[in-house]
N, C-alpha and C positions, 0 to 999 in steps of 0.2 A: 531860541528854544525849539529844539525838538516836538512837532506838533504829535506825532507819533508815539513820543515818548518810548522809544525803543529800548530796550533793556537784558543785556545775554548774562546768564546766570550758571553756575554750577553747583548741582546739589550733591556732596559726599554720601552714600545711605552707609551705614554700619552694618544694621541688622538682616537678618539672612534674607534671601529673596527666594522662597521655595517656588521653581518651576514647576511646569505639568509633567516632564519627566522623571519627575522623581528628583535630578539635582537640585543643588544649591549653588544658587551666586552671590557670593558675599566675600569683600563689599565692592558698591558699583555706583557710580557716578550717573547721573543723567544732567544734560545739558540743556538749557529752555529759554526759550525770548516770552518776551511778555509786550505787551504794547495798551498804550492805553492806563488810566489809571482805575484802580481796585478799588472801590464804593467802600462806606464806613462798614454796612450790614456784609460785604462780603458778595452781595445776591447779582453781582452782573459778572462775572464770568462766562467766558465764552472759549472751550478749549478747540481748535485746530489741532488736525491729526493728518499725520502726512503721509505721501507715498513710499514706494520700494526705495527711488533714489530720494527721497528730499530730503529734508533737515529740519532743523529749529527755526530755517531763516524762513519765514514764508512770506514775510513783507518788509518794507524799509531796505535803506542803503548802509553797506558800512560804509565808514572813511574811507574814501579813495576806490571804492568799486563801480563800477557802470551798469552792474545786472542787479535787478532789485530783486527781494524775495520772490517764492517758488508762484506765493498766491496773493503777489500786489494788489493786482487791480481788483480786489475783491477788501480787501483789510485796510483797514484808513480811517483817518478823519472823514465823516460822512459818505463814503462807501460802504457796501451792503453789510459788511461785519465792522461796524461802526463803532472807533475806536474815540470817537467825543462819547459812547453809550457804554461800550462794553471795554473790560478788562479780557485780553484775549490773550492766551498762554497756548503757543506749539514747543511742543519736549522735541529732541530724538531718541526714537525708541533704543532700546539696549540692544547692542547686536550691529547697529551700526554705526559708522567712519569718522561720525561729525561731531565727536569729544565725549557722546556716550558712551558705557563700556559696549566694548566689543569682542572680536577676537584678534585683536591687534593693541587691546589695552594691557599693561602690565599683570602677571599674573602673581599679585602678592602673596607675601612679600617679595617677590623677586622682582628683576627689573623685565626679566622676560617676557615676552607676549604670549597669551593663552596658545594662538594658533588654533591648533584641530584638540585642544585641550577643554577651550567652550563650548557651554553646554549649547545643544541645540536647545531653540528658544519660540516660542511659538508665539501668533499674537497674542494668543490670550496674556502670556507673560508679558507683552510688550503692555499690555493694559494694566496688568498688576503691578507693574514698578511706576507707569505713572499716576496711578491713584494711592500708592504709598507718598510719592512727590507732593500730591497735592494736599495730604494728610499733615506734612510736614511743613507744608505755607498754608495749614488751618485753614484747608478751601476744602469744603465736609461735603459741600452739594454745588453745582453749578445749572447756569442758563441754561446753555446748551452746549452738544458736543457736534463738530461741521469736520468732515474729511469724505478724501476721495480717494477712488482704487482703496489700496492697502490703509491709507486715512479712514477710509468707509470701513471697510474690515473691523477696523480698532473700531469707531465710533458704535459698530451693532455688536463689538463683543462689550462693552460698555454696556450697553441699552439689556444686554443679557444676564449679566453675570453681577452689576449695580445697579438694579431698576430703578434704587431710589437717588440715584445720583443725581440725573441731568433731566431737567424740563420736557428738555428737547436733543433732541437726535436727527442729524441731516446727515444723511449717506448718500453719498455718490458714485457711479461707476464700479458697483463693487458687486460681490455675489451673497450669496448665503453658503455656497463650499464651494471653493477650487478645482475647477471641470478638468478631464482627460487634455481637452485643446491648449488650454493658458499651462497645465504643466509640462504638456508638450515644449514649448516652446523653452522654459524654464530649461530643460533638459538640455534644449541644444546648448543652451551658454554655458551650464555646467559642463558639460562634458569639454564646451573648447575650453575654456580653465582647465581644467585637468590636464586634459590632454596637453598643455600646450609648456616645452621643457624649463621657457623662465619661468613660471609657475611653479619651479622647485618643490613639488608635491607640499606645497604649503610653506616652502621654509624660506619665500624668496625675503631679498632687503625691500623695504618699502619705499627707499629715496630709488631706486631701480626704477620698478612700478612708476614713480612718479616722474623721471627724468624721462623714460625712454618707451614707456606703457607699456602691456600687454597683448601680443596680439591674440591670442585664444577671446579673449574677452571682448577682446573688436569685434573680432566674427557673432558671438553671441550676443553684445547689442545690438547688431547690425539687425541678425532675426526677431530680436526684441521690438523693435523701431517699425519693422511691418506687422509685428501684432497691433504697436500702439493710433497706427492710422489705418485708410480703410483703402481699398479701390480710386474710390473717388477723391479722397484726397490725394493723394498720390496723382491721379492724372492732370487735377487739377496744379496743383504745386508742381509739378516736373515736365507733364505730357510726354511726348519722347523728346525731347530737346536735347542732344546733344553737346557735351563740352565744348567750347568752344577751342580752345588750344591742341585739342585733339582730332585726328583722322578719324571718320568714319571706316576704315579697310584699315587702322591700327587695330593688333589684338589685344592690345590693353585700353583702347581708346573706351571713353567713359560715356555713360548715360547720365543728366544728370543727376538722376534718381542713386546711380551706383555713386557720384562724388560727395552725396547727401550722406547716406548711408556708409563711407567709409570716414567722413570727416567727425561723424559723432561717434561713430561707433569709437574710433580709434582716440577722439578727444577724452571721450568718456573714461577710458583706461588710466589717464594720468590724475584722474580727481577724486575715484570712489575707489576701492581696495576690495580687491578679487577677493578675499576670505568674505568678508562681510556680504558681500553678492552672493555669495553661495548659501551663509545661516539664514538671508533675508529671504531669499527664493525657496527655502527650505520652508521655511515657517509659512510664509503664502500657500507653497503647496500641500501641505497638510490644515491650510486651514478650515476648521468645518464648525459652524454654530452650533450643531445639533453633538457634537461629541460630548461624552458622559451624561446625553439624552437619552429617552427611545425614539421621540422623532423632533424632525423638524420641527412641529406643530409645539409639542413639550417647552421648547427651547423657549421661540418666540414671544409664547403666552406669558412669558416671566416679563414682558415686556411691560412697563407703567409709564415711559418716557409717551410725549407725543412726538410721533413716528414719520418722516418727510424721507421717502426715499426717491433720487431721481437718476433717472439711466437714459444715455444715447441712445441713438437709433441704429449709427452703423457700429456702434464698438464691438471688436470684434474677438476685444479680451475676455472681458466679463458682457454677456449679450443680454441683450430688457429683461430680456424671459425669467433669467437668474434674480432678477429683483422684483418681476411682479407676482411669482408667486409666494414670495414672501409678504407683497399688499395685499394677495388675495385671500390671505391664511386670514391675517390680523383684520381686512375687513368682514369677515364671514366673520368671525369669532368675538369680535368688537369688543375686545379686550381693553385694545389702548384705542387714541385716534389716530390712523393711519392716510398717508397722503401720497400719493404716487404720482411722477411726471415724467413721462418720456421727453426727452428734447428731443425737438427734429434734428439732426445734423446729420451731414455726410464725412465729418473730420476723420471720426472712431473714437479709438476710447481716450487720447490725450485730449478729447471736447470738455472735460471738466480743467485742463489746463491753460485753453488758451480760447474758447467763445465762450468766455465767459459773460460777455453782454446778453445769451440767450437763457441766461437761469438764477442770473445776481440778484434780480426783485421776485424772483421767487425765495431765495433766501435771504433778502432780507424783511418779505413777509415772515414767513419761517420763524423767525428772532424776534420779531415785534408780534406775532400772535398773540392776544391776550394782554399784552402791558401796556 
């Protein structure tokens, strides 16, 4: 038996999904694991909310795979999001590659794919199709809601726009709106997509894509990949060291830092699909809490979740600053109860992906607060 109790799911919706643009998506699938079992009262739910590239899978093995979910060592039997306590559900958001709709899903009734036909999709959208999901497996209010980067996004537009939803609210590594720097960087990958001629101005085959990758989209994970670590990691993981099979006085001889950076960037290209990188980078960079506010301060105050926001040291995506003055709004204001933690690290902003041993008994106080 399955301690985990893993479980992947697909939900059909019918009814129309009004976006913040003005369109409509209808109808649209969403894709979701669950782990853990679901109490009689309904009352332990715990939703996971994932980043730019993640998915549904955030913990456990399939059949026959070697890489476990995005956020294993956090999701478990008796690990910090505690799957003997809670029933835990991560969706993928609409828009991307991982069996949700997307723009690579059917555009019905036809068999063709939306393409440049799907609507842009914002987070906020990405939170409104899964609180319709949840509506439909009769889960009306939950524990809490725990994500990181783009996770964290969704989890405070949650805490915003359903105050009476979730208990609790754990953000990570995210901002309160998308600064000039992180869409800088967004930009460059868009534009090598674009620019790049297998990228068939949208219309390529996707077994292509998948056989032979992208290379526009290399180039722009590559620049992605040094926003997501810092200096110091970098020196420490590479130093200047040298490929070994390579001359030092070769002109393509490699650092190892450059054989790091072309081996993911270019892995990357055969797994995630360039349309969806582009709606998903889209929606990040328009993302802003306080929109159809008048400020910030507006937004936040709708806030009645108890509030756990924590941010790295060196990230140098989304930087502390961007989340503590959102602590310092809601402490001042004492609206809701508010908790802030910087972690020390030197990684950058993948710190909420992979040291995780520096902030897992902070969340799993977080989740047992009060119970």
């Amino acid at each position: 038996m399955d301690p985990l109790n893993l479980q992947t799911h697909t939900e059909h919706i019918t009814n129309p999904l009004y976006l913040e643009s003005g369109r409509i998506l209808e109808p649209y699938d969403i894709v979701y694991e669950t782990y853990g079992h679901l109490s009689e009262t309904k009352d332990n739910v715990v939703v996971v909310t994932h980043a730019l590239t993640g998915s549904h899978h955030a913990a456990g093995l399939y059949e026959g795979d070697n890489k476990p979910g995005w956020w294993d060592g956090l999701i478990g039997p008796g690990k910090a999001i505690d799957t003997d306590r809670f029933f835990v559900i991560c969706s993928n958001v609409i828009g991307s590659c991982f069996g949700s709709t997307g723009p690579m899903s059917p555009m019905l009734p036809s068999d063709e794919p939306y393409r440049y036909k799907f609507p842009v999709i914002t987070v906020k959208d990405m939170v409104k199709a899964q609180r319709i999901l949840f509506d439909k497996l009769g889960i009306h209010r939950v524990h809490a809601i725990v994500g990181g980067s783009m996770g964290g996004m969704q989890a405070l537009q949650f805490a915003v726009h359903y105050p009476n939803f979730a208990d609790r609210i754990v953000a990570m590594a995210c901002t309160h709106a998308t600064q000039p720097w992180t869409i800088a960087f967004n930009k460059i990958a868009q534009e090598a997509i674009l620019k790049d001629p297998d990228f068939k101005s949208g219309y390529y085959d996707p077994a292509d894509i998948k056989e032979n990758g992208l290379t526009g989209m290399a180039v722009g994970r590559m620049a992605g990949h040094i926003s997501f670590l810092s200096p110091h990691s970098m020196e420490r993981k590479f130093g200047r060291e040298y490929k070994r099979t390579d001359g030092l006085y070769e002109l393509f001889g490699k650092f190892q830092v450059e054989s790091y950076l072309e081996y993911n960037g270019y892995n990357f290209t055969k797994w995630f699909d360039p349309l969806s990188y582009l709606y998903i980078t889209k929606a990040i960079n328009i993302y802003d809490l306080s929109r159809g506010f008048d400020t910030l301060e507006e937004a936040l105050l709708r806030i009645r979740s108890r509030l756990y926001l924590v941010s790295f040291e060196n990230d140098m995506l989304f930087i502390p600053e961007e989340m503590r003055v959102m602590a310092d709004i809601l402490a001042k204001e004492k609206t809701t109860p508010v908790d802030y933690l910087e972690v020390k690290s030197d990684y950058g902003h993948d710190a909420f992906l992979v040291e995780l041993e520096k902030f897992k008994e902070y969340v799993r106080e977080a989740l047992e607060h009060g119970i």
